[in-house]
LOKE-42660 format. One record per residue (C-alpha): residue in three letters; y, z, x. Coordinates in steps of 0.5 Angstrom, whole numbers, plus 500, padded with zeros to 3 digits. Each point is the difference from the previous one (the first is absolute). Layout:
N
[atom ALA [Y Z X]]
...
END
This chain:
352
[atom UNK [567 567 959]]
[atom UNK [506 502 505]]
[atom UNK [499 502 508]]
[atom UNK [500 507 500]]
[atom UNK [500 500 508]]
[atom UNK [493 504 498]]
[atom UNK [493 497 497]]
[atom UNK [499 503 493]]
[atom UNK [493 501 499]]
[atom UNK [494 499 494]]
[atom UNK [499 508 502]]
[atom UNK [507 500 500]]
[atom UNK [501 498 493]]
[atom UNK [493 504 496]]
[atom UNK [502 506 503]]
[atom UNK [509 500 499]]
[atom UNK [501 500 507]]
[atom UNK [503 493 500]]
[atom UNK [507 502 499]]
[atom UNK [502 495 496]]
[atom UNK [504 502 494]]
[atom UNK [497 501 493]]
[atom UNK [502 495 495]]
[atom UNK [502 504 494]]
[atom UNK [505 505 502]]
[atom UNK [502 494 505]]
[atom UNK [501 495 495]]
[atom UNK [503 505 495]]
[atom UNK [506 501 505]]
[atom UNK [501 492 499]]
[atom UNK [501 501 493]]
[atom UNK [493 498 498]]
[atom UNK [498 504 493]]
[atom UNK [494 502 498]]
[atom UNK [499 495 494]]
[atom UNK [503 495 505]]
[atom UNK [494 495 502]]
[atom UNK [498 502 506]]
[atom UNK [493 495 504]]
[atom UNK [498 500 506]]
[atom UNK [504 494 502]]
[atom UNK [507 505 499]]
[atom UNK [497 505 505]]
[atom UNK [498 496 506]]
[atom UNK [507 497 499]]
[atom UNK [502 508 500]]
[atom UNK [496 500 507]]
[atom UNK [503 494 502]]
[atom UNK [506 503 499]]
[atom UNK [498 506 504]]
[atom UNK [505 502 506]]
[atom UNK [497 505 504]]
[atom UNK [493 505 498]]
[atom UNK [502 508 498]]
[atom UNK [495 501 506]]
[atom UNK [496 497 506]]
[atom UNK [493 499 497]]
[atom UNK [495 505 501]]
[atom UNK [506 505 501]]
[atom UNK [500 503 493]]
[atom UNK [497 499 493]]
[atom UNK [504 499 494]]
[atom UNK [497 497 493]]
[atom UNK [501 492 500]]
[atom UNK [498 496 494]]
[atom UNK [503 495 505]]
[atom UNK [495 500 505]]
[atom UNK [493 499 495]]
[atom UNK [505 494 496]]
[atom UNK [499 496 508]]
[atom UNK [494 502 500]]
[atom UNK [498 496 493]]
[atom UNK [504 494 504]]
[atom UNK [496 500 506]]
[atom UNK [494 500 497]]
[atom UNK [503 493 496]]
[atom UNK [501 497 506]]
[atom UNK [493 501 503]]
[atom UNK [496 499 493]]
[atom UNK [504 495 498]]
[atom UNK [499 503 494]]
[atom UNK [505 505 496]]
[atom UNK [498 508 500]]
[atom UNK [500 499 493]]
[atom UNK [493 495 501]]
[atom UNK [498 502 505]]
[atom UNK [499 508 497]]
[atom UNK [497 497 494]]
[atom UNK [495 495 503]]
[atom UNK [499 505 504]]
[atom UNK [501 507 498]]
[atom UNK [501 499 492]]
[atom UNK [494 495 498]]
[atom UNK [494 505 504]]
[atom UNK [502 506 498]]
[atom UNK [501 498 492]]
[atom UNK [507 501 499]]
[atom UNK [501 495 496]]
[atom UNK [507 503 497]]
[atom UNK [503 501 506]]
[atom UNK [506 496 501]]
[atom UNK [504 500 508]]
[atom UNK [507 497 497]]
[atom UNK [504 494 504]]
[atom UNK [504 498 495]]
[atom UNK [505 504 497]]
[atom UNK [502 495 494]]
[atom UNK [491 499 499]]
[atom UNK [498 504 492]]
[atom UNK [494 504 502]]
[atom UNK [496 502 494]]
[atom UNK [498 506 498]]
[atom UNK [506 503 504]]
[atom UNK [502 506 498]]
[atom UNK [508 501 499]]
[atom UNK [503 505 504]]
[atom UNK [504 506 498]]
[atom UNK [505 506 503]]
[atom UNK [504 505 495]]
[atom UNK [506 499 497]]
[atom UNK [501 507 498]]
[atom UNK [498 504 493]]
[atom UNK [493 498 500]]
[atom UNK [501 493 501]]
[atom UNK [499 495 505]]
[atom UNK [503 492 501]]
[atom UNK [497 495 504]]
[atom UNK [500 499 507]]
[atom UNK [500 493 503]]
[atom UNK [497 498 506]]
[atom UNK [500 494 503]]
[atom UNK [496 501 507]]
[atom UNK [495 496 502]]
[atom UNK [499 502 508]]
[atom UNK [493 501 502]]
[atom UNK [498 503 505]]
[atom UNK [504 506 499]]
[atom UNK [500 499 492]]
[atom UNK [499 497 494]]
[atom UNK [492 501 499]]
[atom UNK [498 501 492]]
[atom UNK [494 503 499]]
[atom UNK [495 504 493]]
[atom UNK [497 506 502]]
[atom UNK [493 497 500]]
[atom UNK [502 495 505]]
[atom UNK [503 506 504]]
[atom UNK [494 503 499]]
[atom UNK [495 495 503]]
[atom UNK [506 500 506]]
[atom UNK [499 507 501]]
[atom UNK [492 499 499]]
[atom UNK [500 495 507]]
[atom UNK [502 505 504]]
[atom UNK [493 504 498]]
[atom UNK [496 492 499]]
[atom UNK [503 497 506]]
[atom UNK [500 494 497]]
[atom UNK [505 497 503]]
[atom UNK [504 500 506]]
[atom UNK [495 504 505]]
[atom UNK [499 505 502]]
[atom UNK [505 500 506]]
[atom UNK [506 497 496]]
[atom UNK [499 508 495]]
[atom UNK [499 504 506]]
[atom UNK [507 497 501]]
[atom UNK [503 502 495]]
[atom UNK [498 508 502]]
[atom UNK [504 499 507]]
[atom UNK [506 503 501]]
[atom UNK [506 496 504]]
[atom UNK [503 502 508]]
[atom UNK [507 500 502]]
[atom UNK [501 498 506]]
[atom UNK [500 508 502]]
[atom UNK [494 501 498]]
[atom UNK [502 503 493]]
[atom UNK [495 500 495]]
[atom UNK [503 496 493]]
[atom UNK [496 501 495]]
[atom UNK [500 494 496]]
[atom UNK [493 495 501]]
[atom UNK [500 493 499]]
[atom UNK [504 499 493]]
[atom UNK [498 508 497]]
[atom UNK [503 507 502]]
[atom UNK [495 505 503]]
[atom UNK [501 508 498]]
[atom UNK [497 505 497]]
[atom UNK [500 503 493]]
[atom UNK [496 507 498]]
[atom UNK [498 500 507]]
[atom UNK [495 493 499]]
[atom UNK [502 494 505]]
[atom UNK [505 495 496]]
[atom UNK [501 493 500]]
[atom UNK [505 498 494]]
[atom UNK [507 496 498]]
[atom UNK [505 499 495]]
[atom UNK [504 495 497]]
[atom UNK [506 499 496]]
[atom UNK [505 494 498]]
[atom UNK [504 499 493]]
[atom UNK [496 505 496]]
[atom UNK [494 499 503]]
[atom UNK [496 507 503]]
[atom UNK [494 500 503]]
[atom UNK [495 504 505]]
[atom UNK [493 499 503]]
[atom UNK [497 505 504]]
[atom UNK [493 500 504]]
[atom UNK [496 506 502]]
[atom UNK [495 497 505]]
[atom UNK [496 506 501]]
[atom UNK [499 501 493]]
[atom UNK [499 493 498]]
[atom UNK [505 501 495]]
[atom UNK [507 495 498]]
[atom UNK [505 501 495]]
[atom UNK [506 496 497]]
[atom UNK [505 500 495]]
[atom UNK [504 494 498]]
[atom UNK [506 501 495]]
[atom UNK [505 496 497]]
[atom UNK [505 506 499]]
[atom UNK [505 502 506]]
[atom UNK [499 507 498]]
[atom UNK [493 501 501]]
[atom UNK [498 504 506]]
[atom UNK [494 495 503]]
[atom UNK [499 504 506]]
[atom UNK [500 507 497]]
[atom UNK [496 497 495]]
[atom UNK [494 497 504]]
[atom UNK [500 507 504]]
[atom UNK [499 503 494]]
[atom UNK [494 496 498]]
[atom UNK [497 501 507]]
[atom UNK [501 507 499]]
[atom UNK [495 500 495]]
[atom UNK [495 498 505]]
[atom UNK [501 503 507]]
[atom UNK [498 506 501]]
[atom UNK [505 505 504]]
[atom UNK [496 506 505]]
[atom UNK [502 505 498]]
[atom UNK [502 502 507]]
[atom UNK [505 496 500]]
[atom UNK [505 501 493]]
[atom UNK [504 494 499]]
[atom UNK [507 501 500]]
[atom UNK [505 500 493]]
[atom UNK [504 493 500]]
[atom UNK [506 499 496]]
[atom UNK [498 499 492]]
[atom UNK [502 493 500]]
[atom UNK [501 498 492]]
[atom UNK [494 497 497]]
[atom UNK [502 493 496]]
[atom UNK [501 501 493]]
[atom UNK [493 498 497]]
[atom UNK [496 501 493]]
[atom UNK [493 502 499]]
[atom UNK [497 493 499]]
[atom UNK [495 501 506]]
[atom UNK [497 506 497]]
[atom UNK [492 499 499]]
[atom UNK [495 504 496]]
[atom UNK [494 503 504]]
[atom UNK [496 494 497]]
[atom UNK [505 494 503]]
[atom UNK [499 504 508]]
[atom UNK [493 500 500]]
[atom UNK [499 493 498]]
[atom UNK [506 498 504]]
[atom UNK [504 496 494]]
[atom UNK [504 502 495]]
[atom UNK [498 500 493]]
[atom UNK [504 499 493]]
[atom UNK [502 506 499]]
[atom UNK [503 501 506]]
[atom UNK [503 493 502]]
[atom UNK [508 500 496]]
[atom UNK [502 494 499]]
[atom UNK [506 498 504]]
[atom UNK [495 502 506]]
[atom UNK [494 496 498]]
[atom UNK [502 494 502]]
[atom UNK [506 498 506]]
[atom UNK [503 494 499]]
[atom UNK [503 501 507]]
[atom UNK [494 502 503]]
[atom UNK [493 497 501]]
[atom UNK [496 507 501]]
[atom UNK [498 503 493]]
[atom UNK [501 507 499]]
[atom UNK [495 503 504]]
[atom UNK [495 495 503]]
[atom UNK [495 502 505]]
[atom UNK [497 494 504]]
[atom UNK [493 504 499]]
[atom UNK [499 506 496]]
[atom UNK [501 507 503]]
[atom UNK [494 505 502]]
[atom UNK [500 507 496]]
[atom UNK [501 506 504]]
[atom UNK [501 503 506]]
[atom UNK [495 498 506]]
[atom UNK [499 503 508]]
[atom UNK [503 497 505]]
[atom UNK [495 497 502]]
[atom UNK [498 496 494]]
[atom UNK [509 498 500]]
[atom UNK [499 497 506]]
[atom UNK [495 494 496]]
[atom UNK [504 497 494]]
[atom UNK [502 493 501]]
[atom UNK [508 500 500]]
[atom UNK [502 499 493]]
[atom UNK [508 501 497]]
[atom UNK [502 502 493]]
[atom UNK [507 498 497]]
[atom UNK [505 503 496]]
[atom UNK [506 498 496]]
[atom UNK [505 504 496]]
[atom UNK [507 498 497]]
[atom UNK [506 505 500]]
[atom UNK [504 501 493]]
[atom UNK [502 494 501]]
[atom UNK [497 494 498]]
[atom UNK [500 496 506]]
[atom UNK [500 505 505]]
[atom UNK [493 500 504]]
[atom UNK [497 502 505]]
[atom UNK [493 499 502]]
[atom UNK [496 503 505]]
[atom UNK [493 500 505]]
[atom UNK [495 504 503]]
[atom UNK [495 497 505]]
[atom UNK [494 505 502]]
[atom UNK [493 502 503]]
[atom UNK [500 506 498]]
[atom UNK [497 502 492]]
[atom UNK [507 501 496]]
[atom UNK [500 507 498]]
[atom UNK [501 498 491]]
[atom UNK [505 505 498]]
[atom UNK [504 498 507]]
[atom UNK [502 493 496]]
[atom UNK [505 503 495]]
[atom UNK [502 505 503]]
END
């Protein structure tokens, strides 16, 4: 990396302080497309490239995917192994996800892969190509149910530590003392008033949004092959249906965002919700079964408990996930989604 007259940081980098350009909108003036191949060699190069920072680090805060594709370079060199083996040894293999994919290579076929899509117009969609491979800051392929158990860590604590999550929920500092709030690769913020630690992500047609209330024990992600879907508006409104707002404190109207084009695939009888799966009745054969993805159409790690409980007694359960997955009127076009928790999950709440 160049000498920028100022040491950059490992803080520096988890927080966006750096100064450090982002690679997408830099590399887009260079005239890199989005389809165009893209790894991590082509933005360490870019870095290389890199005259001077937008800002002295620590001065400012401004989103780098840049800084988190160094950071994958830097634990290569102090590993000796590449993110990628080193996150599957030893985040991946303990924690069960065994579907889940960190991409290196753009040309490598990764199965089961769901293709990704973006509107072309009358109700028609076209293929979005990538062919990014930038870990760090990209490029990781994940199920619902593998999504779970990665929500469900941050309740068992079954790697990582306990220090290494208490991280995430720090916020950074400029050097003037100003708070940012962005912890250690998550943003810190509030919805309906309860503490919220969340992110998104987006490349080709890809959408997807995870969202985590430590006080309510309680995570949501959505992941879409569709670049219409509205992830973050979606994953809130799967969170509503669980957080409780004080009715002191109305929560305040946002702006109606379009819902994604969906159908009824997802719909249960009473029968389906109070043994947490679906029956024949209910599953319709073109959301039965996902070639794109491995998570069945509602597939509970363990069965659900009926009815409401105390608080008190909410406070007991084990942490168990549930996912669901739903095709739009197009054939293709999926999203899937995932809901960790403690707390008894209300049955209606479900499809609503």
């Amino acid at each position: 990396m160049p000498d920028f007259g100022r040491p950059i940081t490992i803080g520096h980098l988890l927080h966006h302080t750096s100064g450090l350009r982002d690679w997408p909108e830099t590399l887009t003036l260079g005239g890199k497309g989005m389809g165009d191949r893209i790894d991590l060699d082509t933005i360490l190069e870019m870095v290389r490239c890199q005259r001077e920072l937008d800002f002295p680090p620590g001065e400012a805060y401004s989103y780098s995917n840049t800084g988190y594709n160094l950071l994958a370079a830097a634990t290569a060199k102090i590993t000796g192994q590449s993110l990628r083996a080193w996150m599957q040894t030893n985040l991946f293999l303990p924690l069960g996800m065994n579907q889940t994919h960190l991409g290196d290579d753009p040309d490598e076929v990764v199965s089961g892969l769901a293709e990704s899509y973006a509107p072309a117009g009358g109700n028609t969609y076209h293929r979005a190509v990538s062919q990014l491979a930038a870990p760090g800051s990209s490029s990781l392929m994940i199920t619902a149910r593998d999504m779970g158990n990665w929500l469900l860590n941050f309740e068992t604590i079954k790697v990582g530590g306990h220090a290494a999550i208490a991280a995430t929920l720090q916020p950074g500092k400029l050097n003037n003392g100003k708070r940012v709030d962005y912890g250690f690769g998550v943003g810190l913020g509030e919805h309906r008033h309860a503490q919220m630690v969340s992110h998104t992500g987006g490349w080709a047609g890809y959408r997807s949004a995870a969202l985590r209330f430590p006080e309510q024990h309680l995570g949501v992600a959505v992941l879409s092959n569709a670049a219409d879907l509205d992830a973050p508006g979606l994953a809130e409104k799967v969170a509503d249906l669980y957080l409780e707002v004080p009715a002191d404190k109305p929560t305040p109207e946002k702006p109606a965002k379009p819902d994604p084009p969906t159908n009824s695939d997802a719909d249960a009888c009473e029968t389906c919700v109070s043994r947490a799966s679906l029956c024949p009745d209910c599953r319709s054969p073109r959301s039965a079964a996902s070639p794109h993805y491995f998570a069945s159409n509602f597939s509970p790690s363990s069965s659900l408990p009926s009815g409401r409980r105390t608080r008190q007694e909410q406070a007991h359960p084990p942490p168990a996930f549930v996912t669901l997955s739903s095709s739009s009127f197009q054939p293709s076009l999926r999203f899937t989604l995932a809901v960790s928790c403690r707390t008894v999950i209300p049955r209606p709440a479900l499809f609503a």
